[in-house]
C-alpha positions, 0 to 999 in steps of 0.5 A, a space after each residue: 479780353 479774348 475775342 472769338 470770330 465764331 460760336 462754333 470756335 469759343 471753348 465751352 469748357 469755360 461757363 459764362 455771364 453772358 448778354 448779347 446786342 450790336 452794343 453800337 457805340 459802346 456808351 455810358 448806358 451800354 457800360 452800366 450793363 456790361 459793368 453789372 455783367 463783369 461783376 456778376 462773373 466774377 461773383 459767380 466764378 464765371 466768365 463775362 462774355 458778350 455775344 454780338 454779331 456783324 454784319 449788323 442784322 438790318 444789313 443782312 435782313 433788310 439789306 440796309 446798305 445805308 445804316 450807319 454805326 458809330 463803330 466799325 467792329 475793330 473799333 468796337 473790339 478796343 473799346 470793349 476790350 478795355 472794359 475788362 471783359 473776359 470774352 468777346 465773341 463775334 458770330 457772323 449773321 446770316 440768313 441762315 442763323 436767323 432762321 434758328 428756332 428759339 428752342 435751337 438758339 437757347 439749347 444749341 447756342 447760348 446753353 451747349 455752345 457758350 455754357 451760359 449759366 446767367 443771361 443779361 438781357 433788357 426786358 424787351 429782348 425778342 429772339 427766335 426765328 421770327 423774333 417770336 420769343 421774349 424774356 418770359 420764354 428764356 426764363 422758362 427755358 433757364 428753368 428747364 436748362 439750368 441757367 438764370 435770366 438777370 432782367 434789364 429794367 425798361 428804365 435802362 434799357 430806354 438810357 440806352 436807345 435814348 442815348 444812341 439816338 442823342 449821340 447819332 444825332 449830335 453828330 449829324 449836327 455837329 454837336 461833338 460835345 454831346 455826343 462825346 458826353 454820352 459816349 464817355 470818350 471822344 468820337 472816333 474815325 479810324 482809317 489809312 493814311 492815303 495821298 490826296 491833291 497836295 493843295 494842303 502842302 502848297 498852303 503851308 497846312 499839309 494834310 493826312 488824308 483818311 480813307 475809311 474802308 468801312 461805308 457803315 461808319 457814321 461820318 460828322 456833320 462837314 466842318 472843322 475839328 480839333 482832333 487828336 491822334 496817338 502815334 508811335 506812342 505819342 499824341 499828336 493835335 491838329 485840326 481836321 476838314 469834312 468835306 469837299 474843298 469847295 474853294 478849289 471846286 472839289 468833288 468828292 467828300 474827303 477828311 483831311 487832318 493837318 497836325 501840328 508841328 508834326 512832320 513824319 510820314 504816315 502814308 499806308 499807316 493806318 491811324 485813330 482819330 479822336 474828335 475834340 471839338 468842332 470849329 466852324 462849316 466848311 466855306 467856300 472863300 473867295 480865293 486860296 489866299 483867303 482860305 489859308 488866311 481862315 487855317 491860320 485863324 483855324 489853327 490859332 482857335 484849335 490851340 486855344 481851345 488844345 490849351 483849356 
Protein backbone atom coordinates (compact mmCIF):
# COMPACT_ATOMS: atom_id res chain seq x y z
CA UNK A 1 0.00 0.00 0.00
CA UNK A 2 0.93 3.52 -0.81
CA UNK A 3 -0.06 6.13 1.23
CA UNK A 4 -0.56 9.78 -0.17
CA UNK A 5 -0.37 12.65 2.94
CA UNK A 6 -2.49 15.05 0.37
CA UNK A 7 -5.14 14.84 -2.87
CA UNK A 8 -3.16 17.35 -4.50
CA UNK A 9 0.08 14.66 -4.25
CA UNK A 10 -1.67 11.35 -5.44
CA UNK A 11 -0.90 10.58 -9.19
CA UNK A 12 -3.83 10.42 -11.24
CA UNK A 13 -2.56 8.79 -13.93
CA UNK A 14 -3.59 5.60 -12.10
CA UNK A 15 -7.62 5.23 -12.33
CA UNK A 16 -9.45 4.25 -9.01
CA UNK A 17 -12.21 2.06 -6.98
CA UNK A 18 -12.29 4.55 -4.31
CA UNK A 19 -14.81 4.74 -0.86
CA UNK A 20 -14.02 7.72 1.70
CA UNK A 21 -14.65 7.69 5.68
CA UNK A 22 -12.60 8.21 9.01
CA UNK A 23 -12.85 4.31 8.93
CA UNK A 24 -12.05 4.58 12.85
CA UNK A 25 -10.87 1.39 14.29
CA UNK A 26 -10.84 -0.44 11.04
CA UNK A 27 -13.11 -3.32 12.23
CA UNK A 28 -14.76 -6.43 11.08
CA UNK A 29 -17.91 -4.25 9.31
CA UNK A 30 -15.16 -1.80 7.83
CA UNK A 31 -13.30 -4.87 6.37
CA UNK A 32 -16.34 -6.04 4.36
CA UNK A 33 -16.44 -2.91 2.68
CA UNK A 34 -12.93 -2.33 1.93
CA UNK A 35 -12.72 -6.20 1.17
CA UNK A 36 -15.61 -5.58 -1.60
CA UNK A 37 -13.55 -2.40 -2.86
CA UNK A 38 -9.97 -4.38 -3.37
CA UNK A 39 -11.81 -7.18 -5.37
CA UNK A 40 -13.68 -4.59 -7.33
CA UNK A 41 -10.30 -2.89 -8.28
CA UNK A 42 -9.13 -5.70 -9.28
CA UNK A 43 -11.84 -6.91 -11.48
CA UNK A 44 -12.07 -3.78 -13.12
CA UNK A 45 -8.00 -3.06 -13.51
CA UNK A 46 -8.34 -0.21 -11.40
CA UNK A 47 -6.57 0.72 -8.01
CA UNK A 48 -8.22 0.34 -4.59
CA UNK A 49 -8.03 3.71 -2.98
CA UNK A 50 -9.54 5.00 0.33
CA UNK A 51 -9.63 8.78 0.76
CA UNK A 52 -9.82 9.54 4.59
CA UNK A 53 -9.05 12.78 6.44
CA UNK A 54 -7.44 13.93 9.81
CA UNK A 55 -7.84 15.73 11.70
CA UNK A 56 -11.12 13.98 12.54
CA UNK A 57 -13.82 16.36 10.91
CA UNK A 58 -15.75 16.99 14.30
CA UNK A 59 -12.13 17.98 15.61
CA UNK A 60 -12.22 20.77 13.06
CA UNK A 61 -15.89 21.74 12.69
CA UNK A 62 -16.90 21.21 16.14
CA UNK A 63 -13.76 21.86 17.66
CA UNK A 64 -14.38 18.77 19.50
CA UNK A 65 -11.27 18.49 21.69
CA UNK A 66 -12.59 15.70 23.32
CA UNK A 67 -13.32 12.98 20.84
CA UNK A 68 -11.65 9.92 21.31
CA UNK A 69 -10.75 7.63 18.21
CA UNK A 70 -9.69 4.06 18.51
CA UNK A 71 -7.02 4.87 16.14
CA UNK A 72 -4.17 7.24 15.89
CA UNK A 73 -3.49 7.68 12.23
CA UNK A 74 -0.26 5.86 12.30
CA UNK A 75 -2.24 2.98 13.78
CA UNK A 76 -4.70 3.24 11.08
CA UNK A 77 -2.00 3.47 8.36
CA UNK A 78 -0.69 -0.32 9.55
CA UNK A 79 -3.66 -1.80 9.90
CA UNK A 80 -4.77 -0.55 6.49
CA UNK A 81 -2.08 -1.43 5.08
CA UNK A 82 -2.07 -5.10 5.60
CA UNK A 83 -5.31 -5.39 3.99
CA UNK A 84 -3.89 -5.25 0.58
CA UNK A 85 -4.82 -1.68 -0.47
CA UNK A 86 -3.35 -0.19 -3.15
CA UNK A 87 -3.87 3.51 -2.26
CA UNK A 88 -4.03 5.16 1.22
CA UNK A 89 -4.65 8.73 0.91
CA UNK A 90 -4.84 11.05 3.89
CA UNK A 91 -5.98 14.70 3.06
CA UNK A 92 -5.65 17.32 5.74
CA UNK A 93 -9.40 18.63 6.75
CA UNK A 94 -9.95 22.20 6.94
CA UNK A 95 -12.24 24.55 7.07
CA UNK A 96 -11.63 25.54 4.03
CA UNK A 97 -12.16 22.25 2.18
CA UNK A 98 -15.06 21.91 3.72
CA UNK A 99 -16.56 24.83 2.18
CA UNK A 100 -16.14 23.17 -1.36
CA UNK A 101 -19.36 22.67 -3.32
CA UNK A 102 -20.51 19.13 -4.15
CA UNK A 103 -20.06 20.25 -7.83
CA UNK A 104 -16.12 21.15 -6.57
CA UNK A 105 -15.74 18.10 -4.52
CA UNK A 106 -17.02 15.47 -7.47
CA UNK A 107 -15.39 17.26 -10.28
CA UNK A 108 -12.10 18.50 -8.88
CA UNK A 109 -11.75 16.08 -6.08
CA UNK A 110 -12.70 12.46 -6.74
CA UNK A 111 -12.93 12.91 -10.76
CA UNK A 112 -9.79 15.07 -11.75
CA UNK A 113 -7.70 14.51 -8.83
CA UNK A 114 -8.17 11.06 -7.89
CA UNK A 115 -9.33 9.47 -11.61
CA UNK A 116 -12.30 7.94 -9.69
CA UNK A 117 -14.02 5.27 -12.09
CA UNK A 118 -16.17 3.33 -9.32
CA UNK A 119 -17.24 5.19 -5.70
CA UNK A 120 -18.31 2.94 -2.84
CA UNK A 121 -20.10 4.68 -0.62
CA UNK A 122 -23.05 3.76 2.24
CA UNK A 123 -26.33 4.55 1.27
CA UNK A 124 -26.54 7.65 3.58
CA UNK A 125 -23.18 9.19 2.25
CA UNK A 126 -23.92 13.53 2.55
CA UNK A 127 -21.03 15.44 1.24
CA UNK A 128 -20.93 19.04 -0.38
CA UNK A 129 -20.61 22.17 1.57
CA UNK A 130 -23.14 21.85 4.07
CA UNK A 131 -23.29 17.96 3.59
CA UNK A 132 -26.45 19.25 1.42
CA UNK A 133 -25.88 16.25 -1.47
CA UNK A 134 -26.59 12.42 -1.25
CA UNK A 135 -26.10 9.28 -2.91
CA UNK A 136 -28.87 10.08 -5.54
CA UNK A 137 -26.89 13.50 -6.32
CA UNK A 138 -23.21 11.27 -7.08
CA UNK A 139 -25.06 8.96 -9.31
CA UNK A 140 -25.96 11.82 -11.28
CA UNK A 141 -22.88 13.11 -11.22
CA UNK A 142 -21.29 9.67 -12.22
CA UNK A 143 -23.65 9.76 -14.87
CA UNK A 144 -22.53 12.85 -16.18
CA UNK A 145 -18.45 12.31 -15.45
CA UNK A 146 -18.20 8.81 -16.27
CA UNK A 147 -17.66 6.99 -13.22
CA UNK A 148 -20.19 4.26 -11.40
CA UNK A 149 -21.65 4.60 -7.79
CA UNK A 150 -21.58 0.93 -5.89
CA UNK A 151 -24.26 1.60 -3.08
CA UNK A 152 -23.71 0.27 0.75
CA UNK A 153 -27.03 -1.15 1.69
CA UNK A 154 -28.36 0.29 5.12
CA UNK A 155 -27.81 -3.07 6.48
CA UNK A 156 -24.25 -2.63 6.35
CA UNK A 157 -23.81 0.54 6.82
CA UNK A 158 -25.65 0.13 10.25
CA UNK A 159 -22.97 -3.22 11.38
CA UNK A 160 -20.72 -0.75 10.76
CA UNK A 161 -22.03 2.21 13.33
CA UNK A 162 -23.24 -0.43 15.44
CA UNK A 163 -19.91 -1.87 15.70
CA UNK A 164 -18.03 1.00 16.61
CA UNK A 165 -20.22 2.07 19.07
CA UNK A 166 -20.13 -1.79 20.72
CA UNK A 167 -16.16 -1.57 20.61
CA UNK A 168 -16.23 2.38 22.22
CA UNK A 169 -18.30 0.90 24.65
CA UNK A 170 -16.60 -2.38 25.53
CA UNK A 171 -13.62 -0.51 26.09
CA UNK A 172 -14.83 2.16 28.39
CA UNK A 173 -16.23 -0.97 30.35
CA UNK A 174 -13.37 -2.87 30.16
CA UNK A 175 -15.07 -5.56 28.11
CA UNK A 176 -11.78 -6.20 26.10
CA UNK A 177 -13.04 -9.47 24.74
CA UNK A 178 -15.96 -7.79 22.98
CA UNK A 179 -14.24 -5.25 21.79
CA UNK A 180 -11.25 -7.20 20.54
CA UNK A 181 -14.04 -9.60 18.74
CA UNK A 182 -15.41 -6.79 16.93
CA UNK A 183 -12.50 -5.15 15.92
CA UNK A 184 -10.93 -8.61 14.57
CA UNK A 185 -7.65 -7.93 16.45
CA UNK A 186 -6.56 -6.97 19.67
CA UNK A 187 -6.93 -3.05 20.94
CA UNK A 188 -4.01 -1.29 20.54
CA UNK A 189 -1.92 1.60 22.41
CA UNK A 190 1.10 2.86 20.68
CA UNK A 191 3.49 5.38 22.37
CA UNK A 192 7.23 5.88 23.83
CA UNK A 193 8.76 4.30 26.28
CA UNK A 194 9.30 7.43 29.02
CA UNK A 195 11.12 6.99 32.59
CA UNK A 196 8.31 7.19 35.61
CA UNK A 197 8.98 7.22 39.69
CA UNK A 198 11.00 3.52 39.61
CA UNK A 199 8.28 2.33 42.39
CA UNK A 200 8.10 -0.61 39.93
CA UNK A 201 11.95 -1.55 40.32
CA UNK A 202 11.67 -1.22 43.80
CA UNK A 203 8.69 -3.81 44.02
CA UNK A 204 10.76 -6.59 42.10
CA UNK A 205 7.91 -5.74 38.80
CA UNK A 206 9.82 -2.77 36.88
CA UNK A 207 7.73 -1.07 34.72
CA UNK A 208 7.53 0.52 30.76
CA UNK A 209 6.13 3.35 31.16
CA UNK A 210 3.88 4.53 27.91
CA UNK A 211 3.52 8.02 26.78
CA UNK A 212 0.90 8.62 24.41
CA UNK A 213 1.24 11.82 22.50
CA UNK A 214 -2.03 11.45 20.73
CA UNK A 215 -4.77 13.14 23.40
CA UNK A 216 -7.52 11.63 20.68
CA UNK A 217 -6.87 8.24 21.41
CA UNK A 218 -9.55 6.54 23.33
CA UNK A 219 -7.72 4.93 26.55
CA UNK A 220 -9.52 1.41 28.50
CA UNK A 221 -11.50 1.42 31.36
CA UNK A 222 -8.35 1.81 34.85
CA UNK A 223 -7.39 -1.78 35.60
CA UNK A 224 -5.04 -4.66 35.01
CA UNK A 225 -4.35 -6.24 31.65
CA UNK A 226 -2.44 -8.99 29.82
CA UNK A 227 -0.70 -7.60 27.23
CA UNK A 228 1.57 -8.36 24.47
CA UNK A 229 4.19 -6.51 22.35
CA UNK A 230 6.50 -7.30 19.56
CA UNK A 231 10.24 -6.25 20.12
CA UNK A 232 13.00 -6.42 17.99
CA UNK A 233 11.14 -8.86 16.14
CA UNK A 234 10.27 -11.00 19.20
CA UNK A 235 6.77 -10.98 21.17
CA UNK A 236 7.12 -10.19 24.59
CA UNK A 237 3.81 -11.00 27.61
CA UNK A 238 3.39 -9.03 30.37
CA UNK A 239 0.51 -7.45 32.24
CA UNK A 240 -0.16 -3.54 32.13
CA UNK A 241 -1.71 -1.05 34.95
CA UNK A 242 -4.35 2.13 33.81
CA UNK A 243 -4.29 4.26 36.28
CA UNK A 244 -3.28 6.26 39.10
CA UNK A 245 -1.14 4.45 41.67
CA UNK A 246 -3.53 5.04 44.18
CA UNK A 247 -1.58 2.92 46.68
CA UNK A 248 1.57 5.21 46.54
CA UNK A 249 -1.43 8.48 46.25
CA UNK A 250 -0.57 8.88 42.72
CA UNK A 251 -1.82 12.05 40.76
CA UNK A 252 -1.56 11.40 37.37
CA UNK A 253 -3.04 8.84 34.99
CA UNK A 254 -0.14 6.68 33.93
CA UNK A 255 0.31 3.05 31.78
CA UNK A 256 2.87 1.19 32.91
CA UNK A 257 3.51 -2.38 31.47
CA UNK A 258 5.83 -4.99 33.38
CA UNK A 259 6.99 -7.76 30.90
CA UNK A 260 8.06 -11.05 31.69
CA UNK A 261 11.10 -12.27 31.87
CA UNK A 262 12.29 -9.44 29.77
CA UNK A 263 15.06 -7.09 30.83
CA UNK A 264 16.34 -4.71 28.15
CA UNK A 265 16.15 -1.31 27.85
CA UNK A 266 13.31 0.66 25.84
CA UNK A 267 13.49 4.10 27.32
CA UNK A 268 12.85 6.84 24.02
CA UNK A 269 11.64 3.39 21.88
CA UNK A 270 8.51 3.85 20.57
CA UNK A 271 6.22 0.25 21.15
CA UNK A 272 3.01 -1.29 20.10
CA UNK A 273 0.92 -2.79 22.75
CA UNK A 274 -1.80 -5.31 22.35
CA UNK A 275 -4.67 -5.62 24.73
CA UNK A 276 -5.11 -9.64 25.47
CA UNK A 277 -7.33 -9.68 28.51
CA UNK A 278 -8.36 -7.67 31.22
CA UNK A 279 -7.68 -8.63 35.32
CA UNK A 280 -9.12 -6.91 37.71
CA UNK A 281 -9.58 -2.73 38.91
CA UNK A 282 -7.06 -0.76 40.00
CA UNK A 283 -7.24 -0.90 44.29
CA UNK A 284 -5.77 0.94 46.62
CA UNK A 285 -4.09 -1.63 49.23
CA UNK A 286 -3.15 -1.08 52.37
CA UNK A 287 0.49 -0.95 52.05
CA UNK A 288 3.47 -1.70 49.53
CA UNK A 289 3.69 -4.93 50.89
CA UNK A 290 0.21 -5.94 50.16
CA UNK A 291 0.43 -4.45 46.44
CA UNK A 292 3.42 -6.63 45.50
CA UNK A 293 1.76 -9.48 46.95
CA UNK A 294 -1.71 -8.62 44.48
CA UNK A 295 1.29 -8.38 41.12
CA UNK A 296 2.75 -11.79 42.36
CA UNK A 297 -0.96 -13.18 42.10
CA UNK A 298 -1.49 -10.56 39.01
CA UNK A 299 1.53 -12.08 37.34
CA UNK A 300 0.48 -15.85 38.01
CA UNK A 301 -3.48 -14.92 36.58
CA UNK A 302 -1.80 -13.44 33.46
CA UNK A 303 0.18 -16.61 32.87
CA UNK A 304 -2.43 -18.78 33.13
CA UNK A 305 -4.83 -17.10 30.98
CA UNK A 306 -0.97 -16.42 28.37
CA UNK A 307 -0.90 -20.47 28.60
CA UNK A 308 -4.75 -21.14 27.31
Amino acid sequence: MITVQSIDKYDKKHPTAITIGTFDGVHIGHRKILNKLIGNAKDLHLKSTVLTFFPHPRMVLQKDTDIKLLNTIDEKMMILGNLGLDFLIIHPFTLEFSRLSATEFVRDILVNSLNAKKIIIGYDHRFGRNRDANINDLIAFGNALDFEVDEIPAQEVDEVSVSSTKIRKALEDGDIETANNYLGYHYMLTGVVRRGKGLGRTLDFPTANLSIKESYKLIPKIGVYVVQSKIDNEWVYGMMNIGFNPTVSGKEKSIEIHFFDFNRDLYNQKIQVDILARIRDEHKFESVAALRIQLQKDKEASLAILNK
